[in-house]
Each structure stands twice: as C-alpha cells, then as structure tokens.
C-alpha positions in Angstrom: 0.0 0.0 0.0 2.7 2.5 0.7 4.7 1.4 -2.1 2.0 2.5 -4.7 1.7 5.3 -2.4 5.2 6.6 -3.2 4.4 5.8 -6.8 1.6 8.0 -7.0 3.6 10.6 -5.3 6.8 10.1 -7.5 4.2 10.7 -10.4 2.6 13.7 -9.0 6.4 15.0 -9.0 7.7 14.0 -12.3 4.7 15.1 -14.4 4.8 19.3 -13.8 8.8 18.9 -14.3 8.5 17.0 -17.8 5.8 19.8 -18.9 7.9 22.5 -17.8 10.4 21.0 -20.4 7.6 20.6 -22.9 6.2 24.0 -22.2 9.9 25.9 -22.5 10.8 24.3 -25.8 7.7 22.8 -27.8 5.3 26.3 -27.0 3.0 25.0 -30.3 1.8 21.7 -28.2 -0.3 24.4 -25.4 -1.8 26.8 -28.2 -5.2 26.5 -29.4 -6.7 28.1 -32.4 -10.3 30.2 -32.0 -10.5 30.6 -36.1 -9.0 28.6 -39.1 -7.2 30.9 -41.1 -6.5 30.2 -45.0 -3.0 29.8 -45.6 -2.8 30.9 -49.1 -0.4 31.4 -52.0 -0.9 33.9 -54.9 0.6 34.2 -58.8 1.9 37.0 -58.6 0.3 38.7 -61.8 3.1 39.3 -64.8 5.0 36.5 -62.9 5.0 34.9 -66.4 7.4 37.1 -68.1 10.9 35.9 -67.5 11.7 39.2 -66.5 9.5 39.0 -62.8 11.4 39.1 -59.8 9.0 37.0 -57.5 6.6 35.3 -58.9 4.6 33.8 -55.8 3.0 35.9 -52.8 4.6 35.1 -50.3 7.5 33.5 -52.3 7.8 31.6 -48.7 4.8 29.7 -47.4 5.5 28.1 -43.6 2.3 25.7 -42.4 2.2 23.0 -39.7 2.0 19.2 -40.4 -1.8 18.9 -41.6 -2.8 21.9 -42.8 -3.8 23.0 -46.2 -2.5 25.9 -49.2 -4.8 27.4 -51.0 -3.0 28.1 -54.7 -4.3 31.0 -56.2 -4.1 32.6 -59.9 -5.5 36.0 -60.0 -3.0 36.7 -63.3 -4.8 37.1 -67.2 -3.3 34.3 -68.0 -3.2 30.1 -67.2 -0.8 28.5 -64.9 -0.3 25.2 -64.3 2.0 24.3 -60.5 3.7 21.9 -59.1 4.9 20.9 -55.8 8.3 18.8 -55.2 9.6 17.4 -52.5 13.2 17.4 -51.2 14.2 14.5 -53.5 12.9 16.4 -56.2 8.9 14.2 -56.5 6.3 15.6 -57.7 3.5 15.2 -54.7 1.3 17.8 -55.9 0.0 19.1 -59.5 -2.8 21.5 -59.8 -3.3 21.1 -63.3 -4.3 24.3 -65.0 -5.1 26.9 -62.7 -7.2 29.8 -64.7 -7.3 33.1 -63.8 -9.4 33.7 -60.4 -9.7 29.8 -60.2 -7.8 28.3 -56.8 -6.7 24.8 -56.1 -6.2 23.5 -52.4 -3.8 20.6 -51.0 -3.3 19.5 -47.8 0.8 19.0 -46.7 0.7 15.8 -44.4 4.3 15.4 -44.5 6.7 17.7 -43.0 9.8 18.8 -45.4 10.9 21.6 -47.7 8.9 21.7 -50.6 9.7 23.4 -54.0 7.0 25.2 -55.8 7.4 25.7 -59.8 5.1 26.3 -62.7 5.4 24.0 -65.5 4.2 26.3 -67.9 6.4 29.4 -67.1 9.8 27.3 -65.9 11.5 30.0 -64.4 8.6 30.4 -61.6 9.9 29.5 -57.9 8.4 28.9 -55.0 8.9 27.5 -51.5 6.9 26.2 -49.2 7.9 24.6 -45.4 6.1 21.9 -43.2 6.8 22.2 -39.8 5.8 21.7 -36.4 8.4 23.9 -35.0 5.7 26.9 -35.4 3.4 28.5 -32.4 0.1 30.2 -33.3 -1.7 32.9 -31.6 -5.4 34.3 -31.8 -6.4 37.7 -30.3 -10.0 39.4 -30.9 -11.0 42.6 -32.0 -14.6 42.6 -30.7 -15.5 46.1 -32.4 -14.5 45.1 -35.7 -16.0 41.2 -35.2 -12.5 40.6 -36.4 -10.0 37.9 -34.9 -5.7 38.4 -35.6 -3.8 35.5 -35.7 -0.4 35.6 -35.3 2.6 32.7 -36.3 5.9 32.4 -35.8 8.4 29.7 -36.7 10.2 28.9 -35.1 8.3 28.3 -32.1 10.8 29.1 -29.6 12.7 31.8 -31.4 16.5 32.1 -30.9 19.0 35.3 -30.4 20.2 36.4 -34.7 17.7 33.7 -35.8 15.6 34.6 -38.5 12.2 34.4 -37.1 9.2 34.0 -39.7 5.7 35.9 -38.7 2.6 35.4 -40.4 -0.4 37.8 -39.1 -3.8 36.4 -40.6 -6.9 38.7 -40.1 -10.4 36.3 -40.2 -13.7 37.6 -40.1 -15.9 36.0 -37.1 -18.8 35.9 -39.3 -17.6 34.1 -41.7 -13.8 32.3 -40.3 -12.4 33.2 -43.5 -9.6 35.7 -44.2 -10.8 39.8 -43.7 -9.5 41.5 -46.9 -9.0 45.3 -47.1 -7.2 45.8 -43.7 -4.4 48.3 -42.6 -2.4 47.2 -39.9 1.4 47.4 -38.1 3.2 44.8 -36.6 5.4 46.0 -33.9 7.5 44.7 -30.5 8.4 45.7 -27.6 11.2 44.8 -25.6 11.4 44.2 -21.9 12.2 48.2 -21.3 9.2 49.7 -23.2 11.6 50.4 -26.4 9.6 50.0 -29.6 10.8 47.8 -32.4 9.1 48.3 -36.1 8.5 44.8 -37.7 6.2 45.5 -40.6 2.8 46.8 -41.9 0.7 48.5 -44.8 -2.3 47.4 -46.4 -3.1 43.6 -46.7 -5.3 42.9 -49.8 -6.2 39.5 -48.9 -6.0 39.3 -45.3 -2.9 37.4 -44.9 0.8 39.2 -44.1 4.1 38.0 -44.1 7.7 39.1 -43.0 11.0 37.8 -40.9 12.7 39.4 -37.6 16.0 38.6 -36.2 16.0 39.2 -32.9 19.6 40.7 -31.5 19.6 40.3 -28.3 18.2 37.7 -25.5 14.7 39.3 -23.9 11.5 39.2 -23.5 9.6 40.8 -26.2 5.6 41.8 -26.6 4.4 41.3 -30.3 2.0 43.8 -31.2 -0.3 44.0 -34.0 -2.2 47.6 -34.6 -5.2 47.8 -36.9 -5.8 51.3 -38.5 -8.4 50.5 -41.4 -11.1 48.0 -42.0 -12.6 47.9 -45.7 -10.8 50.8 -46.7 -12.3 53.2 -44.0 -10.0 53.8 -41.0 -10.9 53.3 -37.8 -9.9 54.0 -34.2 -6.3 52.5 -33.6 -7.2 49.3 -32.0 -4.2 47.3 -30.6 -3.7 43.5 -29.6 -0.4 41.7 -27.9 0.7 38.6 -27.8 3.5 37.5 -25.4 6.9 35.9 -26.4 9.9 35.6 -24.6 13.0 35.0 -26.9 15.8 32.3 -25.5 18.8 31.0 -26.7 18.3 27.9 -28.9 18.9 24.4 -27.2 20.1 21.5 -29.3 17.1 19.0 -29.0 20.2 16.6 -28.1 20.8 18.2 -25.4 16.7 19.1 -24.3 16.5 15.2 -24.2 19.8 14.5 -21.9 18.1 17.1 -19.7 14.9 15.5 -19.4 16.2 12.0 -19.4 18.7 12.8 -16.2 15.3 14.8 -14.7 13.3 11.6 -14.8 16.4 9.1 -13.9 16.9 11.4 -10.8 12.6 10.7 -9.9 13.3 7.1 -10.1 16.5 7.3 -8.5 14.6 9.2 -5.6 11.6 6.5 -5.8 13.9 3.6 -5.2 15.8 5.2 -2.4 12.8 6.1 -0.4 11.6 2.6 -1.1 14.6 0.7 0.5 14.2 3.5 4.0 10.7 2.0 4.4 
C-alpha cells in the first residue's frame, strides 16, 4: 500500500517537471486556435514574363503538419503548379489553374517543398512543413475581427531569422478579412519599440521575418488602423513571447532524461528507507 503510495507521489512529481520542459521548448503543443485561417499562396500577376522578380505571394509559405494551401491565380493568364519534395517528386500538381480559379492541398508530410510552374519554368516557390511553429489568436470585438499571429520557429533564438505570419479572419464568416491596414510591432522588456512591418493587406494574410539581436523578453503587437478601406480607431492587440537561446534538441532530451532518472533514483531510495 505504501509502495503504490510513493508511486503515486513520485508521479505527482515528475509530471509538472517534464511539462515544464515541454512547455519551454515545444510552445506549439499548449496553443489553441479560435478561427481557421486560410494559408494561401498567390501568382503574382506578370509573374509569367521571364523578366518577374518574385513570382509567388509570399515567395515563402511556412504551415504545420496537416494543414492546407490554397494556390491561387489571379494573373490574365493560365498557370499550371507543381509541388516537389526534397528529392525532387512531384507530390502535388494542380493542373491548370485559370485566372481567379484556386486549387487546395493538404501538406501531411513535414519537409521543404519546391513550388514551380510547368508552364512558365523559371517560376519559384517554397513552401515549409513544420511543427516547429506556435500560433496565436487575439479578438477585436469592435471590428467582429480575430488576428492570428505565427511564428516559426516556435521558440525563437538570439540572430535567428524568425518567420511571422499575421492572418486577419472575419468572425462571421472564419475566413480571411480583406481590405485591412495594420502594423506589426514589438516591444522589448524596457518599453523600447521595435518596427517589424505593416501597410495594407489585400487579402487578409501578411508576411515578414525578424531577427531578434539580443536575449529578452519581447511583446508582439499587431495595430489595426483600417477596415474595408475606412479607418478606424487604432485598435491594438499583444501577444506574449519571450525569446531564448536555442537548445540543441540533443541536449533538451539529456536534460529530461537525467530529470526523470533522478525521480526514479529518488523512488527507489525512499523505497529501501521504508
């Protein structure tokens, strides 16, 4: 009786320490979404002429394990896509996309993905599948509006290029808000602001990297000026983040592993006292 008694114990011990280690370096396990955003990607219209610079909006597309991309042409003329993998297979074709016509996949593999357009060869894309990414929701309740923010990677490092994605969904509806004006700023630990980026998003979706320079806690802030074109009183949400040094996951697991050999070192040793 008192052995399972210790067990029980030595449980109720181990189980906050191993989250704590869960909850420092895996953030995206304890988030839960309040909308489904559309993660889409656009032709960039005139991408077709050899001459385009980037031919995909964003030319970068970061989702987790599971979700889907909407591929969008919005250019006068046809495209037809493809998606390889690493190893250079085709695991996705749209066939021939027409303009304002939209095909959807849905990534279940995580890798780094190629995206190329078989008509107009010199097309590139790229998309990542990752479940080192954390996502955030905040509410605008005036505007019936909710702002979803993502970063990846999850636990963001010191001169680390850290990816942000701010999505803006209509509550109505729980698809992307078009037509918004909006700033995405931080602040650090002393109050001093940090521009990230902003403007006008046309179809509800934003994109942009930050290297962060210096270990701190910083407050991601996203500012909405404008809804469909009218502005509106500056309403402001935050999301918290605290940026850490990156850990090698070798060494995350030799921490947890000596963590839980020390509770059944403790278990066993209490055992032979009684």
């Amino acid at each position: 009786m008192l052995s399972s008694e210790i067990r029980r114990y030595t449980l109720l011990f181990a189980i906050p320490i191993l989250l704590l280690f869960f909850i420092q370096y895996f953030p995206s396990i304890q988030l839960l979404q309040s909308a489904q955003a559309e993660d889409v990607i656009f032709v960039i219209p005139g991408s077709s002429h050899p001459a385009s610079v980037v031919d995909f909006d964003p030319p970068l597309q970061i989702i987790e394990q599971g979700q889907s991309i909407v591929f969008v042409n919005p250019d006068g003329v046809d495209h037809h896509l493809v998606v390889k993998d690493a190893a250079n297979n085709e695991v996705f074709d749209t066939g021939v996309i027409k303009q304002n016509q939209f095909v959807s996949h849905t990534f279940s593999e995580n890798g780094e993905y190629a995206l190329e357009c078989k008509l107009y060869p010199h097309m590139k894309g790229q998309i990542t599948v990752t479940n080192d990414i954390a996502t955030f929701t905040q509410s605008i309740p005036a505007q019936n509006l909710d702002v979803q923010l993502t970063r990846s990677p999850a636990s963001p490092g010191v001169e680390v290029d850290t990816y942000f994605k701010v999505i803006f969904i209509d509550k109505e509806t729980g698809r992307n808000h078009a037509h918004i004006d909006y700033a995405l700023s931080f602040d650090d630990s002393d109050g001093n602001y940090i521009d990230g980026m902003g403007g006008h998003t046309v179809d509800g979706a934003e994109y942009g990297s930050f290297v962060f320079d210096k270990e701190d806690a910083f407050t991601p802030k996203v500012t909405v000026t404008g809804v469909d074109f009218l502005p509106i009183n500056p309403e402001t949400v935050q999301f918290d983040t605290v940026v850490t040094p990156e850990f090698p996951a070798a060494i995350v697991g030799v921490m947890m592993a000596v963590a839980i050999g020390s509770i059944i070192l403790y278990a066993r040793k209490i055992r032979r006292l009684i």
